[in-house]
PDB file of the backbone (N, CA, C, O) and the ligand in Angstrom, with CONECT records:
HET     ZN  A 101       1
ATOM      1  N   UNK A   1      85.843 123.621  84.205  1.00  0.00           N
ATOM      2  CA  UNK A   1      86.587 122.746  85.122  1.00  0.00           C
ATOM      3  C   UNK A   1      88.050 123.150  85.142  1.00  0.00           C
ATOM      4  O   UNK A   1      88.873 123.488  84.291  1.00  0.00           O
ATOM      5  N   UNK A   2      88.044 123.003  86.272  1.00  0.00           N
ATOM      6  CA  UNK A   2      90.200 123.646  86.645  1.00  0.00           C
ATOM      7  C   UNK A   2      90.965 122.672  86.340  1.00  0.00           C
ATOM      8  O   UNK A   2      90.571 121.532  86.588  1.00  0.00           O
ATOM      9  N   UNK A   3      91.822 122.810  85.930  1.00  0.00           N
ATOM     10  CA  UNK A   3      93.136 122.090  86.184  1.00  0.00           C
ATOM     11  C   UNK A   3      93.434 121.013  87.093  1.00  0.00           C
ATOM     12  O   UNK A   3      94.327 121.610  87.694  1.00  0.00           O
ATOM     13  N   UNK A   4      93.388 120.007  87.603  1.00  0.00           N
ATOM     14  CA  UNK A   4      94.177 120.016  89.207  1.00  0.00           C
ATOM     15  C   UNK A   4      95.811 120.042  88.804  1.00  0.00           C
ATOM     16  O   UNK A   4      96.378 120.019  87.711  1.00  0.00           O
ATOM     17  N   UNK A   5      96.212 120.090  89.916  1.00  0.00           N
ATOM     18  CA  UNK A   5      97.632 120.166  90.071  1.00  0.00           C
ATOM     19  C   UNK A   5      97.843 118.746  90.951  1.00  0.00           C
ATOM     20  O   UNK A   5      96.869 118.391  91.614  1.00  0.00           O
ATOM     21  N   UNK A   6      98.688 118.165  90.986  1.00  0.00           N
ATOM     22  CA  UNK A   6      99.758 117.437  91.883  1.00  0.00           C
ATOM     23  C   UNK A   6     100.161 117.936  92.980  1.00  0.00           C
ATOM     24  O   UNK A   6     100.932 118.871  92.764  1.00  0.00           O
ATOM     25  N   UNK A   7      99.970 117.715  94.182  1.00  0.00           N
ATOM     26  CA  UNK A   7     100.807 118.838  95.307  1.00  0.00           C
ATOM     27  C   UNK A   7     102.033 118.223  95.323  1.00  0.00           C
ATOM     28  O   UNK A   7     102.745 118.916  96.049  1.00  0.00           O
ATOM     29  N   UNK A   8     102.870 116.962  94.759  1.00  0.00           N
ATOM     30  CA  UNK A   8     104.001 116.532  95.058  1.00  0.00           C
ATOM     31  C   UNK A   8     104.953 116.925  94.317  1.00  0.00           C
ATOM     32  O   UNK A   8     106.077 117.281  94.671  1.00  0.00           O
ATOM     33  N   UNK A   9     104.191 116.825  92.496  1.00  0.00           N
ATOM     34  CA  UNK A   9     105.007 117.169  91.864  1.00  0.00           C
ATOM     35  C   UNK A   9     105.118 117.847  90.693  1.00  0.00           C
ATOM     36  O   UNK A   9     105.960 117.842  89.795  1.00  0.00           O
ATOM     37  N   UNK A  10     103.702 118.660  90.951  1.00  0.00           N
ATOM     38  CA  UNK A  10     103.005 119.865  90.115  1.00  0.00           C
ATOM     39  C   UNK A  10     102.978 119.435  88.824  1.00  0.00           C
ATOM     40  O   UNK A  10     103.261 120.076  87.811  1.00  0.00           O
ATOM     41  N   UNK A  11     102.597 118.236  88.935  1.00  0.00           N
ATOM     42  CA  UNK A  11     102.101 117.871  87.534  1.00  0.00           C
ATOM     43  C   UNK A  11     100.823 118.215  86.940  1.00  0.00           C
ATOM     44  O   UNK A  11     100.201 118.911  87.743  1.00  0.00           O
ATOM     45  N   UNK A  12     100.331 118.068  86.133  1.00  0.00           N
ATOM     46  CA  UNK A  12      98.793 118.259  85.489  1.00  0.00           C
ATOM     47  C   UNK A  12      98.476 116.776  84.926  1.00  0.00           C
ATOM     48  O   UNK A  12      97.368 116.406  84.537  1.00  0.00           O
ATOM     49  N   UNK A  13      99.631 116.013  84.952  1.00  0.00           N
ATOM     50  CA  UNK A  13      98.883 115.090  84.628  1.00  0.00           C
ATOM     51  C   UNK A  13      98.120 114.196  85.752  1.00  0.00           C
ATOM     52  O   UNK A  13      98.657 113.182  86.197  1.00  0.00           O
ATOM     53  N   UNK A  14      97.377 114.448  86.004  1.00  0.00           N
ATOM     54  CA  UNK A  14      96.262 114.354  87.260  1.00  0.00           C
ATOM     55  C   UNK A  14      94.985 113.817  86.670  1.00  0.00           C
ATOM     56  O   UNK A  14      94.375 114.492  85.841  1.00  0.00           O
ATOM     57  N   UNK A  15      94.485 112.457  87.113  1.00  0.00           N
ATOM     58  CA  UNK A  15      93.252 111.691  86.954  1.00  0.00           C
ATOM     59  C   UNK A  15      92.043 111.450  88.314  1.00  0.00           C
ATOM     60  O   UNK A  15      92.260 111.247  89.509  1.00  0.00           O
ATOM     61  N   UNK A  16      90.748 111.571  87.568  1.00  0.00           N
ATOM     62  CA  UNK A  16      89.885 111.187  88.812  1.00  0.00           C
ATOM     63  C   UNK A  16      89.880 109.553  89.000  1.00  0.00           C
ATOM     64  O   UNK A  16      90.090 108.650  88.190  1.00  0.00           O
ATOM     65  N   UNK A  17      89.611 109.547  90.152  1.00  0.00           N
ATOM     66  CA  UNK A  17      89.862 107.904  90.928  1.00  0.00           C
ATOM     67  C   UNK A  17      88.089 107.829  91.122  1.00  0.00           C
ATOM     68  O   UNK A  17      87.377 108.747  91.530  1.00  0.00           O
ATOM     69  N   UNK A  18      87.686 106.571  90.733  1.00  0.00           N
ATOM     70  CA  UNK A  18      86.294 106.191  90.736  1.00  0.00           C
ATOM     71  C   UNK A  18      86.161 105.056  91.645  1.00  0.00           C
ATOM     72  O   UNK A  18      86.931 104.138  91.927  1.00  0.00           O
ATOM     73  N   UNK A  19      84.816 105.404  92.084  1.00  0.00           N
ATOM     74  CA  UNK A  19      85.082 103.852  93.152  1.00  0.00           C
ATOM     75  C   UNK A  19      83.308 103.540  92.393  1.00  0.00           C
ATOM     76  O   UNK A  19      82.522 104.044  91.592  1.00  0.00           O
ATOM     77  N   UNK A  20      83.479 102.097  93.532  1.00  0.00           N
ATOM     78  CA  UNK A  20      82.475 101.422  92.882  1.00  0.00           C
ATOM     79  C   UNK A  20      82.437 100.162  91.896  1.00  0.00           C
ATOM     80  O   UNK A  20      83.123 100.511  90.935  1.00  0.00           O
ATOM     81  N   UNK A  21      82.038  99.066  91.707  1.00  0.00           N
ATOM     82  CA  UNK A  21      82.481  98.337  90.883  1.00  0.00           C
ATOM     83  C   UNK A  21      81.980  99.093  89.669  1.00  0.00           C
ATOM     84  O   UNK A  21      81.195 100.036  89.772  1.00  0.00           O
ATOM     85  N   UNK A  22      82.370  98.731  88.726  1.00  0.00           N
ATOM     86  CA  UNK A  22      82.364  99.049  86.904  1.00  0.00           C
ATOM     87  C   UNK A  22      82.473  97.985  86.260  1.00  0.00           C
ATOM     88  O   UNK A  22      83.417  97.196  86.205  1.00  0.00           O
ATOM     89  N   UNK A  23      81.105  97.966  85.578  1.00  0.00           N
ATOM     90  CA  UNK A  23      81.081  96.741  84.687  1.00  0.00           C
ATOM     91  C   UNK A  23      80.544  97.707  83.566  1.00  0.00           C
ATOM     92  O   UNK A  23      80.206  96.662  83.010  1.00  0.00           O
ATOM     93  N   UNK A  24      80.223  98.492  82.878  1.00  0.00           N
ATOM     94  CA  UNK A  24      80.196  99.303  81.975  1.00  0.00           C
ATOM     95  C   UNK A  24      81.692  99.296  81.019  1.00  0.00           C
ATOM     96  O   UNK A  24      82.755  99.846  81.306  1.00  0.00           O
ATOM     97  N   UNK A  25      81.351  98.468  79.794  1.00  0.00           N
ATOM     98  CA  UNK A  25      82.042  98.473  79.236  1.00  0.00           C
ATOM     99  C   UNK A  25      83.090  99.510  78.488  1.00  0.00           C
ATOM    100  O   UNK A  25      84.305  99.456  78.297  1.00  0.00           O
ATOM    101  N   UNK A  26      82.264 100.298  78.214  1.00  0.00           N
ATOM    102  CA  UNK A  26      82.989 102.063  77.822  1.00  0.00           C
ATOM    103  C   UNK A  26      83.651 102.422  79.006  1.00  0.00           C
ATOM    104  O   UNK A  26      84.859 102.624  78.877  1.00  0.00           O
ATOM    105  N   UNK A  27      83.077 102.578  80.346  1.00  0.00           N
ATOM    106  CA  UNK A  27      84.210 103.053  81.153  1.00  0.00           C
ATOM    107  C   UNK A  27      85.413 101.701  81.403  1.00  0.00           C
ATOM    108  O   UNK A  27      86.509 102.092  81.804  1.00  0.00           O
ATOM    109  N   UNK A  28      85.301 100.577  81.246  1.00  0.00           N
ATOM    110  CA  UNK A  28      86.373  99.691  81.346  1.00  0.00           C
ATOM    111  C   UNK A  28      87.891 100.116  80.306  1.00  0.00           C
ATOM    112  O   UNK A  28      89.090 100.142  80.587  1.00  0.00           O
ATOM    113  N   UNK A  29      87.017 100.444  78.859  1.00  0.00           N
ATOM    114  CA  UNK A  29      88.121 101.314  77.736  1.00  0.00           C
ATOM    115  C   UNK A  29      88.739 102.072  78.960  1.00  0.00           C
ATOM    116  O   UNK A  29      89.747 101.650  79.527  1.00  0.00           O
ATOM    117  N   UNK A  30      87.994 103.365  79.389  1.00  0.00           N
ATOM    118  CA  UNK A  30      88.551 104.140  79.744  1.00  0.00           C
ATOM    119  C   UNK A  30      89.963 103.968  80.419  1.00  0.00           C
ATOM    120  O   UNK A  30      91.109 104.338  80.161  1.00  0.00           O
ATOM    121  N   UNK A  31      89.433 103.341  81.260  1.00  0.00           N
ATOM    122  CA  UNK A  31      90.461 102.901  82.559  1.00  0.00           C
ATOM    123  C   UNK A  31      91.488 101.867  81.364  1.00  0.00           C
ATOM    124  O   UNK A  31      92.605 101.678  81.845  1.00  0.00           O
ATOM    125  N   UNK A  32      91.423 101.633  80.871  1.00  0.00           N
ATOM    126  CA  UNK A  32      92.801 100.835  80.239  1.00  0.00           C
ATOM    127  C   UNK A  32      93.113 102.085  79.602  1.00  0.00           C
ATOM    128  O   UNK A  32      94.190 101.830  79.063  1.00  0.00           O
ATOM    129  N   UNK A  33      92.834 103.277  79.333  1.00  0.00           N
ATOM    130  CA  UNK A  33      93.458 104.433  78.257  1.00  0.00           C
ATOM    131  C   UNK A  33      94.298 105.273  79.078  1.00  0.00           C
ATOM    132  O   UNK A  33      95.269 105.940  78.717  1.00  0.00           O
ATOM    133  N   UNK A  34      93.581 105.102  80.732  1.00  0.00           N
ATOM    134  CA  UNK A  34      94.112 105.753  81.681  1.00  0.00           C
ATOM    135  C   UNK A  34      93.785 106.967  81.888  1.00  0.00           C
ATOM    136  O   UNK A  34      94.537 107.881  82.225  1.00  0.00           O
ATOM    137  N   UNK A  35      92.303 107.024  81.631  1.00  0.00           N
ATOM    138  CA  UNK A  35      91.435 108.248  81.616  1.00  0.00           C
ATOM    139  C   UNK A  35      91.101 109.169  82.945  1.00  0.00           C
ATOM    140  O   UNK A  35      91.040 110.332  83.345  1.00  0.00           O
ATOM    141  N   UNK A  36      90.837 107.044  83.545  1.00  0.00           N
ATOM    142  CA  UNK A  36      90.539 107.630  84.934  1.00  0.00           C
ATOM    143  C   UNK A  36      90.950 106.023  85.825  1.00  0.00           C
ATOM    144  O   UNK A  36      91.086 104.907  85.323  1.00  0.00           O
ATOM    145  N   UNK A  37      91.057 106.399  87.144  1.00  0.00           N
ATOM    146  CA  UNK A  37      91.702 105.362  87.977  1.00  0.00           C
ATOM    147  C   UNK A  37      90.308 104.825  88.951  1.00  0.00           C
ATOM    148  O   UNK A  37      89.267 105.444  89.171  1.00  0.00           O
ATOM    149  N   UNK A  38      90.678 103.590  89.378  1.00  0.00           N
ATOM    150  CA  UNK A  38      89.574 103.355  89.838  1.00  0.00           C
ATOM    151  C   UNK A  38      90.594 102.992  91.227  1.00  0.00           C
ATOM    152  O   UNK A  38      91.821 102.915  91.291  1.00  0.00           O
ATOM    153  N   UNK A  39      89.128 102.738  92.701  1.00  0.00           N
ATOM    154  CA  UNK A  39      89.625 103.153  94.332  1.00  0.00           C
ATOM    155  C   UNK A  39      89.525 102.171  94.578  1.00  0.00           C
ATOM    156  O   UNK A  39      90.223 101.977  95.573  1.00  0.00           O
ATOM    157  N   UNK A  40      88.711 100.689  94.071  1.00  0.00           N
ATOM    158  CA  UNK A  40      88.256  99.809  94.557  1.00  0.00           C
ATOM    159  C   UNK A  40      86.502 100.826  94.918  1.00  0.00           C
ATOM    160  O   UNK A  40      86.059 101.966  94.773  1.00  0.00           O
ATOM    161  N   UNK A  41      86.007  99.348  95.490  1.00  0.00           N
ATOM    162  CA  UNK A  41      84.371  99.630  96.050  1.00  0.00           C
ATOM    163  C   UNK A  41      83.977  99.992  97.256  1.00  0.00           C
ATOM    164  O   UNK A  41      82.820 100.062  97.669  1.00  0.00           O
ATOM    165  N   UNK A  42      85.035 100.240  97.856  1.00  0.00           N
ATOM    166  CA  UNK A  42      84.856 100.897  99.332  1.00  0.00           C
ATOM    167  C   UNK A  42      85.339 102.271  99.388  1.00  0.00           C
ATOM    168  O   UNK A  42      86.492 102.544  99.054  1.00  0.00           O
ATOM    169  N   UNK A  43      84.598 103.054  99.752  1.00  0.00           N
ATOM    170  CA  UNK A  43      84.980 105.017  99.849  1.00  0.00           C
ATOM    171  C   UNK A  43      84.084 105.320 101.292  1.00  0.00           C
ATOM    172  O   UNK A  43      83.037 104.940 101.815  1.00  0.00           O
ATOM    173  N   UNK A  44      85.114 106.179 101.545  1.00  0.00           N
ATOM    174  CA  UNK A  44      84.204 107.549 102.820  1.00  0.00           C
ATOM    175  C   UNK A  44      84.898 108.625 102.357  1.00  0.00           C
ATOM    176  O   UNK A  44      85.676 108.855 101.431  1.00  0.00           O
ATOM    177  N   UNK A  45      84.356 109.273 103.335  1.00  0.00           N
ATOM    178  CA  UNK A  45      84.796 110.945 102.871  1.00  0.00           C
ATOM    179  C   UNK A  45      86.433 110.439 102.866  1.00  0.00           C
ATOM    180  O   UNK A  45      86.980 110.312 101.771  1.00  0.00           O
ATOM    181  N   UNK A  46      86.926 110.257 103.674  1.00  0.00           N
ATOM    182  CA  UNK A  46      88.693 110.079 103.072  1.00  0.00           C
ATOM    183  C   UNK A  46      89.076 109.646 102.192  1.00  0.00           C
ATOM    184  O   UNK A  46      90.280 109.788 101.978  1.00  0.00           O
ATOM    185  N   UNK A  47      88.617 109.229 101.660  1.00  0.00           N
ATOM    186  CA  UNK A  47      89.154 108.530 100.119  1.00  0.00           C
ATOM    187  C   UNK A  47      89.456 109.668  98.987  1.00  0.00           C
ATOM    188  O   UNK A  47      88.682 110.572  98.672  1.00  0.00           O
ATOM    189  N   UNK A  48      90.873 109.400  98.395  1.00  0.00           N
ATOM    190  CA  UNK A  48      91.358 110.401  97.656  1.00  0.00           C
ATOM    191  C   UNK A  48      90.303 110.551  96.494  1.00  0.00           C
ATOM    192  O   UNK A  48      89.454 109.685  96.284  1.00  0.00           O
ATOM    193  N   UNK A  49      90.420 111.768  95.714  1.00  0.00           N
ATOM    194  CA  UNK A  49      89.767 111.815  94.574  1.00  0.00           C
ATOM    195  C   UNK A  49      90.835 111.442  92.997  1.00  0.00           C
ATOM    196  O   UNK A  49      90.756 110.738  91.990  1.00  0.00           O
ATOM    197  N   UNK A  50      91.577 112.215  93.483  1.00  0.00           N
ATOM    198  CA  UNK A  50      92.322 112.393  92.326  1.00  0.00           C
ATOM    199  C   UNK A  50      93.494 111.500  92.557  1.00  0.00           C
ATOM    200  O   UNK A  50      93.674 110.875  93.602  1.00  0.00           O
ATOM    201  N   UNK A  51      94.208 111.481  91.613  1.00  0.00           N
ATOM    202  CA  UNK A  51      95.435 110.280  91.173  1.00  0.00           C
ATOM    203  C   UNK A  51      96.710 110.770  90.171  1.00  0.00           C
ATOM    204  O   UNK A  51      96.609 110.791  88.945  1.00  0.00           O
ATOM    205  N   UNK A  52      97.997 111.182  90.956  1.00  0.00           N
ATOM    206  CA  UNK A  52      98.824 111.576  89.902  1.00  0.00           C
ATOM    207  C   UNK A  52      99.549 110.216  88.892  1.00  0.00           C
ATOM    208  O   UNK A  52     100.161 109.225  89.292  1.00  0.00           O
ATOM    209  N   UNK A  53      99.249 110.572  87.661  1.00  0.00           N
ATOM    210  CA  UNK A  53      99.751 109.492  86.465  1.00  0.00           C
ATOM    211  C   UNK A  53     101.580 109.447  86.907  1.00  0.00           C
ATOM    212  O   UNK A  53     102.361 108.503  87.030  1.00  0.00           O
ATOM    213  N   UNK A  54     101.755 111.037  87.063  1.00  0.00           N
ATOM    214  CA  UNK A  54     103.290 110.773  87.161  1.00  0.00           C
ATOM    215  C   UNK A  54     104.095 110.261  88.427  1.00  0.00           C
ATOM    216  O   UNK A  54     105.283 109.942  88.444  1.00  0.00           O
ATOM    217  N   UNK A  55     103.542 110.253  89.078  1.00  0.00           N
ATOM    218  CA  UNK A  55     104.311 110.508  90.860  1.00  0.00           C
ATOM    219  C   UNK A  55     103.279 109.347  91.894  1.00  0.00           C
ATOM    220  O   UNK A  55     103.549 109.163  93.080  1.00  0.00           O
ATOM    221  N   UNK A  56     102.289 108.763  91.304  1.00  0.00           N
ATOM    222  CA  UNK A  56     101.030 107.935  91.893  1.00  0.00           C
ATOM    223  C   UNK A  56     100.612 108.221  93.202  1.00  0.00           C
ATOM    224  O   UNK A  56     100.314 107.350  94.020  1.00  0.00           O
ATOM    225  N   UNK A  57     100.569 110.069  93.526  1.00  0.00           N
ATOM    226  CA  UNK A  57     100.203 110.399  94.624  1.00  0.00           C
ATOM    227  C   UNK A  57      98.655 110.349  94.284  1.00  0.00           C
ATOM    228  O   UNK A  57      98.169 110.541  93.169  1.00  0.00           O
ATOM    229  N   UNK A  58      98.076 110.098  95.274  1.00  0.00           N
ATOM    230  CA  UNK A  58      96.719 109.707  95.263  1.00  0.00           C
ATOM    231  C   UNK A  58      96.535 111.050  96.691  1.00  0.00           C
ATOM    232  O   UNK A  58      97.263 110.960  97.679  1.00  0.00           O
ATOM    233  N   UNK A  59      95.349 112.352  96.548  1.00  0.00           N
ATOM    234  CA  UNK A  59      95.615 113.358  96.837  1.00  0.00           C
ATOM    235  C   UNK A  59      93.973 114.007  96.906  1.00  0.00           C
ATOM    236  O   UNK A  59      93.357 113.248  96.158  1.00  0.00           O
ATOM    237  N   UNK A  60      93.303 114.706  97.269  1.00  0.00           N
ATOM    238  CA  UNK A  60      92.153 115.667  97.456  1.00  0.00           C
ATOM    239  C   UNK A  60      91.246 114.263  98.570  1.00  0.00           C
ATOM    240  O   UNK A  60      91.444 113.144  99.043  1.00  0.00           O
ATOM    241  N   UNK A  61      90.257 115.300  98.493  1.00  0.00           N
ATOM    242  CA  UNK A  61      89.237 114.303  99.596  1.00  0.00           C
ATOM    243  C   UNK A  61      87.765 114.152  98.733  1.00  0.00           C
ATOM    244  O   UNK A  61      87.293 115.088  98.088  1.00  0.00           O
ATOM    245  N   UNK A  62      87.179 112.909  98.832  1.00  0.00           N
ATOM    246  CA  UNK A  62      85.937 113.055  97.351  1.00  0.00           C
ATOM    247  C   UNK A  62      84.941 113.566  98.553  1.00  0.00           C
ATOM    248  O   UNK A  62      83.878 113.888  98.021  1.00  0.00           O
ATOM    249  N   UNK A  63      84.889 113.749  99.880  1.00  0.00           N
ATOM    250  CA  UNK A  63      83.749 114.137 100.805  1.00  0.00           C
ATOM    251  C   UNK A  63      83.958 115.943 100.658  1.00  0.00           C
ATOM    252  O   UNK A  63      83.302 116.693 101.379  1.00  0.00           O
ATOM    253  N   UNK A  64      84.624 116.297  99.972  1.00  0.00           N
ATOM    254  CA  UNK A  64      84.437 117.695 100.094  1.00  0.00           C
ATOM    255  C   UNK A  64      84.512 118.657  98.345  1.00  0.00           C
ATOM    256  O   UNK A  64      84.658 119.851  98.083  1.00  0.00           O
ATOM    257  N   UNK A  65      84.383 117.795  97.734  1.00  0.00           N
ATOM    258  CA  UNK A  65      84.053 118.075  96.140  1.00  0.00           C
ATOM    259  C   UNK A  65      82.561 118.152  95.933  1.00  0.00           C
ATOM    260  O   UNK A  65      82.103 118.356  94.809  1.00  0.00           O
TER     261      UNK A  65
HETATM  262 ZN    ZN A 101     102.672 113.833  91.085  1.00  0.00          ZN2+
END
């Protein structure tokens, strides 16, 4: 798995954005550790994938991953 980058502000610190509700307790940890970001429960192909921690650009497309 690559890297992502930030296109705003070439960070790496870059998280995947999950949609869907989550009631899974282990991924709830997650998301408070800031592992990974969640989209809410509504997605289409436009919906970002990824999520910068530093800059909160929200960035890629999950319909083409
Ligand atoms: Zn950024």
């Amino acid at each position: 798995m690559s890297k992502k980058k930030c296109p705003e502000c070439n960070s790496e610190n870059v998280i995947p954005i999950h949609y869907g509700y989550i009631d899974d307790p282990d991924a709830v940890e997650r998301i408070k550790k800031g592992e990974f970001a969640t989209g809410g429960c509504c997605i289409d192909e436009d919906s970002p994938k990824w999520q910068c921690r530093d800059c909160n650009k929200e960035f890629g497309k999950v319909g083409n991953i």
